[in-house]
N, C-alpha and C positions, 0 to 999 in steps of 0.2 A: 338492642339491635340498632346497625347504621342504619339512617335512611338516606338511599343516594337520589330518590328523585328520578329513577333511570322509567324508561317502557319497560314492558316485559313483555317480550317476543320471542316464541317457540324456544323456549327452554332459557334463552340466552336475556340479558342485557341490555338496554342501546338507548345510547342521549347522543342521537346524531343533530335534534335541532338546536337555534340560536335564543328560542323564545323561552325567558322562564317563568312561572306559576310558581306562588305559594300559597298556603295554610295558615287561617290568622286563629288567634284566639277570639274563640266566642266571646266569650265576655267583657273580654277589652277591648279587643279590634284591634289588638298589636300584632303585627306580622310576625309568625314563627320564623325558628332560624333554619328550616328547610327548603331548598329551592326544587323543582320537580320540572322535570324537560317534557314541553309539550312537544307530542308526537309531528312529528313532519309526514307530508303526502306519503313519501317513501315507507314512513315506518308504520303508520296506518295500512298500507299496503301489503306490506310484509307482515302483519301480526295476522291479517283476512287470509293471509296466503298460505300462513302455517299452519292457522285453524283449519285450513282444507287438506293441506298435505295430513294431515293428523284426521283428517276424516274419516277415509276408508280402513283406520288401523282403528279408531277407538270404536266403532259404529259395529266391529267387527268382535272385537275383545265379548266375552259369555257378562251374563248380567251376575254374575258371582264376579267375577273380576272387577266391574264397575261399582257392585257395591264396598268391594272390601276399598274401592280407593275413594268411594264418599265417606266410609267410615274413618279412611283417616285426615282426611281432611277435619272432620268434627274432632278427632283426637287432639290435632294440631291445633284446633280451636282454642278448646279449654285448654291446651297447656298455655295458653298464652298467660302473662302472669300480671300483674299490677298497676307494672309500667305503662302496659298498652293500655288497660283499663285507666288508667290516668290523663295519659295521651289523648282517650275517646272524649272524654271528658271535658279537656280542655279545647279540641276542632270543633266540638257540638253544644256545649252547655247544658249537658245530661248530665242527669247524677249518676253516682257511681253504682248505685243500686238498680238503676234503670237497666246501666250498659250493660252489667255481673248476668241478668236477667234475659237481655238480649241477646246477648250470645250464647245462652244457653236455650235460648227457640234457634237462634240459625244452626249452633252443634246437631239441636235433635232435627230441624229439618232436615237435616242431611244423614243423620241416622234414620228418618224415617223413608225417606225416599230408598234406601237400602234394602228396609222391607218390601217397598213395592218392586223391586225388582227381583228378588228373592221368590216371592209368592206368582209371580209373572201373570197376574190379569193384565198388566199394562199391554201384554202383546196383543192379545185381542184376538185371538185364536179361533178362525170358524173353519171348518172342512165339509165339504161336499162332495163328497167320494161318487166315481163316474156309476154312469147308468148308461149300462152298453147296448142294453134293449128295451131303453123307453123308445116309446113310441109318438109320436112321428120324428120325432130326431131323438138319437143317446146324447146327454148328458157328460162331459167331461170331466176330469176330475178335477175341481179347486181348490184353492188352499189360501188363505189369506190371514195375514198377521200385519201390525205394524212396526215400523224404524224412523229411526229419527232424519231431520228434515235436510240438516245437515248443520253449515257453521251457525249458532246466534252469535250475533250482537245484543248485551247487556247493558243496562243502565242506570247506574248509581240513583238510589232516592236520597236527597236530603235528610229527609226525618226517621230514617231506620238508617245508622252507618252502618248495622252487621247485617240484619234480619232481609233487608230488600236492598242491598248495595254487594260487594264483591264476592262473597259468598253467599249473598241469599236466595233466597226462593226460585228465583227466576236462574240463578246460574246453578244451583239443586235439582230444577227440574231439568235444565238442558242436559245438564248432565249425566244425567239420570236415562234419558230419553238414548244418547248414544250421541250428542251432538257436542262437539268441542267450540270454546265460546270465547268470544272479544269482549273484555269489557272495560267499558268507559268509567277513570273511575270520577265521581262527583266532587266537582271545586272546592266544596265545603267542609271533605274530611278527607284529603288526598294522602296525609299519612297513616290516618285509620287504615286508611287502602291498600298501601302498601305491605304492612303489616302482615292483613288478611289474606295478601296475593303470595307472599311467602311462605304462609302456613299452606296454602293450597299448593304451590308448587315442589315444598318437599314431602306432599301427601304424592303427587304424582310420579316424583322423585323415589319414592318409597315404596308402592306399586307398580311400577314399571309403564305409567301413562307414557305414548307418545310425548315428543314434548312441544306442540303447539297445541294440546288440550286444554290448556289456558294462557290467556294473553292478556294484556292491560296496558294504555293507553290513556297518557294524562292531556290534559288541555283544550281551550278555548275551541270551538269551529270545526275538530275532531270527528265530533259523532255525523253529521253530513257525508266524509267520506266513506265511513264505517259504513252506513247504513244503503247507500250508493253505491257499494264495491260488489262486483258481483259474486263473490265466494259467499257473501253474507246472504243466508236462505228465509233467517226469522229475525223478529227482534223482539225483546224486553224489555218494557220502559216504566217507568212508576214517577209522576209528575206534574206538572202543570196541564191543562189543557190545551193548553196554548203551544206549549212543546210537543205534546203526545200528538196532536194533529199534525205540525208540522211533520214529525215523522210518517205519519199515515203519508202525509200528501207525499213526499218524498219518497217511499217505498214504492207507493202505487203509479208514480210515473219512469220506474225505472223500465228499461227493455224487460226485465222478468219480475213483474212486482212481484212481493212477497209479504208475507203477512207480518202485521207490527199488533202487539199484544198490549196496547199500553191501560194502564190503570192509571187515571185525570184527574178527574171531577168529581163532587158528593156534597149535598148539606145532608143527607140523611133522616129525612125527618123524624119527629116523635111526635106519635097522635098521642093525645090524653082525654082516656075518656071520663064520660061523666059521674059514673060511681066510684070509680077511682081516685077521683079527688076529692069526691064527699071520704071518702074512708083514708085516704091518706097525702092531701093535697100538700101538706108540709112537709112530709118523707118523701115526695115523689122531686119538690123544688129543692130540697137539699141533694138527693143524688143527682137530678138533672144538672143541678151547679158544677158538682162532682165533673162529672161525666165533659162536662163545656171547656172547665180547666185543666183537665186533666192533661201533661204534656204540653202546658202551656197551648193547648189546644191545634198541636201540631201533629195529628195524627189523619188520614185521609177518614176516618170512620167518626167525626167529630159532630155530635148534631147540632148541625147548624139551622137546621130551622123545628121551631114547636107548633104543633097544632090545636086545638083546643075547641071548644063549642062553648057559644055563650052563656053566664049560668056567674052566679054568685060564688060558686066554689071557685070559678074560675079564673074570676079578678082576685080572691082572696088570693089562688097561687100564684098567679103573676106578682101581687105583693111582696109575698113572700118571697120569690124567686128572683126578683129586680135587686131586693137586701140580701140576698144569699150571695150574688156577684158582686153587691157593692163592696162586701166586705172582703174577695178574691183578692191575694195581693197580685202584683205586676211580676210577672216571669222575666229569664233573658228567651230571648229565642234563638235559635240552631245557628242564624249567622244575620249580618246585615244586611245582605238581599231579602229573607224572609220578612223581616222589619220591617223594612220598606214597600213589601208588597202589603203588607198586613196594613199599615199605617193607609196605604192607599184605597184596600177596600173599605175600611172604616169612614174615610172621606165622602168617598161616594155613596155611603149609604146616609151619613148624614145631611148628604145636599140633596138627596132625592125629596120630594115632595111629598110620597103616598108613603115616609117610614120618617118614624118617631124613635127618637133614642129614650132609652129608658132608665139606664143604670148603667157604670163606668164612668171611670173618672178620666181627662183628658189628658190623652197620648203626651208623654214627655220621656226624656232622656232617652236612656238604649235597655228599656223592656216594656213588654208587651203588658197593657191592662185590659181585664178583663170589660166585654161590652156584652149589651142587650139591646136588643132595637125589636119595637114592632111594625106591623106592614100589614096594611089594608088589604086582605083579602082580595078587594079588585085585582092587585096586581099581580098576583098569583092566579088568578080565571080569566086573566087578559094576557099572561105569557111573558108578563116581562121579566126582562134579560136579568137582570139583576140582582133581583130578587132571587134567583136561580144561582147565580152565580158564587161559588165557595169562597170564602173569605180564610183564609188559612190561620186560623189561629182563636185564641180563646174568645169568641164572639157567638154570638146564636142569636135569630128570627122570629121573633112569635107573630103567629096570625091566629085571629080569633074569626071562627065563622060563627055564622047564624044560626044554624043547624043542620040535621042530616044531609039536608041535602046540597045544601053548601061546603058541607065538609065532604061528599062527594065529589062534585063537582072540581072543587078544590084540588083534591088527590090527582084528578083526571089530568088536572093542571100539570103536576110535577112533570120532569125531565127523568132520564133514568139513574138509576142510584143504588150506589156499593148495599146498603140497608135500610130499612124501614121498621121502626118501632111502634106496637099498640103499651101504652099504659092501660092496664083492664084488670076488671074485677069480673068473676066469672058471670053475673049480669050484663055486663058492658058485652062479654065475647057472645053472650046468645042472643043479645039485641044489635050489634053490629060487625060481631066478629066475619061473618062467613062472606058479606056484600063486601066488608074494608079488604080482607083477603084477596079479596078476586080480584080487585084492581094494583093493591102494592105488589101481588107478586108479578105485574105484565110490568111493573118500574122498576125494581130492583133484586137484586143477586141472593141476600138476606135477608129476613123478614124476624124481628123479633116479637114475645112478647113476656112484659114485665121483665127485662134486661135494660143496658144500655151500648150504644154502640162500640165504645171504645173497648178495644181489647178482641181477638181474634184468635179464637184456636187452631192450632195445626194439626190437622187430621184427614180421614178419608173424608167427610160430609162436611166440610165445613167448603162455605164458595167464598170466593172473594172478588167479586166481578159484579156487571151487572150492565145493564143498556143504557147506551152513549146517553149523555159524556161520561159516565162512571167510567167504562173502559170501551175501548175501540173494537172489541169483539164478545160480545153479552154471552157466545157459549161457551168462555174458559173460563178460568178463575186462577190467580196468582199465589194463592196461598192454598195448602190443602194437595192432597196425593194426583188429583184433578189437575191440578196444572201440567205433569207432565205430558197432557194430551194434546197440550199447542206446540210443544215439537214434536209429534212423530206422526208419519201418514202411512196410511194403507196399501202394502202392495199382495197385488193377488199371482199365484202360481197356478198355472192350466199346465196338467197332462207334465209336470215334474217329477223325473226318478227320485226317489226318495234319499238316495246318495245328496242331490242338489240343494234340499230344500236347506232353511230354516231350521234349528231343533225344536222351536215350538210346533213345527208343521209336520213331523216325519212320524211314521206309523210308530214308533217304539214308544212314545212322546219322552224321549230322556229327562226330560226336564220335572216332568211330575205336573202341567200346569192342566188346569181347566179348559176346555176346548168343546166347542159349540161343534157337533159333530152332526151332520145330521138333522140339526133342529134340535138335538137334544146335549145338555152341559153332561162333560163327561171326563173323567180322568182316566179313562182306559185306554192303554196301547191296542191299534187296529191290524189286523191280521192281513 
């Protein structure tokens, strides 16, 4: 396949600007021989515009329609062949087995969103048929389902180029919801991007999509206007903190703010408790190692910090645990900027005062070595910033408290966060399972116990979210059937001929969906 570099705007083309972007190789830092046309005001304007013209057609289309066109989207996925997988390869510095893998989670997330539309809980179907002689006033009749919010703005992650980038999750669920979507593709794999935007475009090409139901947009200062323009209703972001607020703050000072869904921040911790390391404190340091390196520890679900109570088994695992990293070799990482952010947090946690480096070997050339640092509890029951703050990449925290009650304490301490893990032996969970419970789940989205955070399932239960800075809105979740809830809102029908309504809402229910009738779940047609 050529790649031209061009935007992709409502159906068509267009490298109207002067500015060009390219795509380097991860692992050397040599510039590709692709040049890619960062969008101009105009053409940012124009992609918002079509996604709206294309609003009241797609939003309209039956949710059989919308699925058969995410199912071919995933079609168009997996046909993609070697090349591309090569190509992913060489803009990310992923293995090839990683990538084979990952785009067979973005294919099925997008076959699975298909189900949920098929089975239609997503509309949300309640009715309250009139009451013409209650008394003191009759009762009207209502009808209430959800639709989608209207255009999103999407936004490439770094460290997933299929899974959370131009086909994934977030433009899955918008899609899914009825919402036609802009998305921004990410500097670091702009031809992976392109790629992906093609297969999606003769999916729509193929289904008979409007053609401003997807759009793309390369380059620098870009997502500002995107997110500023007012066609755009919601947005999807997966990223730094630092950027996902920016966007908050940006959204919410517009004439009509709107809601930004970003997913940030996370060390995740992992409690280990104390019969747990009596029974398997060298099984638990070897997968913990596992789990720190894994992705060269570029995965937002990384745990970054370990927790532990003080106790002889427990300096035995940190032994053990300190030589399980020492021996981690040095990864590349996803691009140069990540590097450099990663080199940066490592900096500051070794000039801080109250954290002790404990194993890795010192930062050199262009990959990342794996690190361990501990941290004096004070600074974790005093709130500092730091210590809090996620380090992107193969590095992890240990704090040792004193006991229960400092390991409560402690917990109280955290910020909020994608997961939280207990290491536990089934003593451990009836001596402190039920008290640790009640506090991690007011922190974070998932809760594990005897797992590790890395790796995330796609299904109806699974969350991917959790309270700031995890994400900028603790009740959705990004990954999971669940996300499709942050585009679509409720609107209610009073005293509508049934001619008007909705097909989730009309007496015959054509649809076959479950419907809250009365107070009671019901798939029966209403007379």
């Amino acid at each position: 396949m050529q790649i031209t570099g061009q935007n992709y705007i409502g159906g068509a083309r267009s490298a109207k600007g002067e500015t060009i972007v390219y795509s380097v190789d991860a692992t050397t830092g040599e510039r590709l021989s692709y040049d890619f046309y960062q969008a101009t005001p105009e053409e940012v304007d124009a992609a918002a515009r079509a996604a709206q013209e294309a609003y009241p057609i797609y939003r309209s289309l039956s949710a059989e329609k919308r699925a058969a066109f995410l199912e071919a989207i995933a079609d168009e996925l997996d046909a993609l062949g070697d090349d591309f997988v090569q190509l992913v390869c060489q803009e990310t510095a992923l293995p090839a087995g990683r990538i084979q893998g990952e785009r067979a989670r973005t294919s099925g997330q997008m076959r699975l969103f298909a189900t949920v539309l098929r089975r239609g809980d997503f509309y949300g179907a309640r009715i309250d048929r009139a009451l013409p002689d209650r008394k003191p006033l009759p009762r009207p009749d209502l009808r209430q389902c959800r639709m989608g919010l209207g255009p999103v703005a999407v936004f490439g992650a770094s460290n997933f180029p299929l899974a959370f980038s131009t086909a994934g999750g977030d433009t899955a669920s918008a899609l899914a919801a009825g919402c036609p979507v802009v998305f921004k593709a990410h500097s670091g794999h702009m031809a992976t991007a392109e790629y992906v935007a093609n297969a999606v475009v003769r999916a729509a090409e193929r289904t008979g999509m409007p053609a401003g139901v997807f759009n793309m947009i390369y380059g620098g200062g870009v997502g500002e206007l995107l997110v500023k323009h007012p066609a755009i209703q919601a947005v999807g972001f997966t990223g730094s903190l630092r950027g996902g607020r920016a966007l908050c703050d940006m959204a919410a000072a517009r004439p009509q703010p709107i809601p930004v869904f970003a997913e940030m921040s996370s060390i995740n911790p992992v409690v280990l408790l104390p019969e747990a390391l009596k029974q398997r404190g060298d099984t638990v340091a070897n997968e913990l190692a596992a789990s720190v390196v894994l992705g060269c520890g570029q995965f937002c679900t990384n745990p970054g910090m370990v927790i532990g109570i003080r106790s002889p088994e427990f300096s035995a695992f940190l032994e053990r645990f300190a030589a399980t990293l020492n021996d981690q070799p040095a990864q590349t990482m996803l691009n140069a900027g990540t590097l450099k952010s990663y080199t940066k947090g490592l900096e500051h946690l070794n000039a801080h005062p109250g954290i002790t480096h404990l194993a890795g070997s010192a930062q050199q050339g262009n990959q990342a070595q794996p690190q361990l640092f501990k941290a004096d509890v004070s600074l974790l029951l005093s709130g500092d910033e730091l210590l809090q703050e996620e380090v992107f990449g193969p590095t992890t925290v240990v704090v040792e408290v004193a006991d229960r009650a400092e390991l409560l304490q402690a917990l109280h301490g955290l910020r909020g966060q994608l997961t939280a893990t207990l290491i536990a032996e089934t003593s451990d969970l009836e001596t402190y399972g039920a008290e640790l419970t009640a506090v991690l789940e007011q922190k974070a989205g998932r809760l594990l116990i005897n797992g590790y955070p890395t790796g995330v399932e796609v299904c109806d239960s699974m969350v991917h979210g959790g309270p700031y800075p995890a994400t900028s809105d603790a009740r959705g979740t990004s990954v999971g059937t669940l996300a499709i809830d942050r585009f679509l809102r409720p609107v209610c029908y009073q005293n509508y001929p049934d001619a008007l309504l909705p097909d989730p809402l009309k007496n015959a229910n054509p649809l076959g969906v479950a419907r809250l009738v009365n107070g009671t779940t019901t798939k029966d047609a209403l007379s």
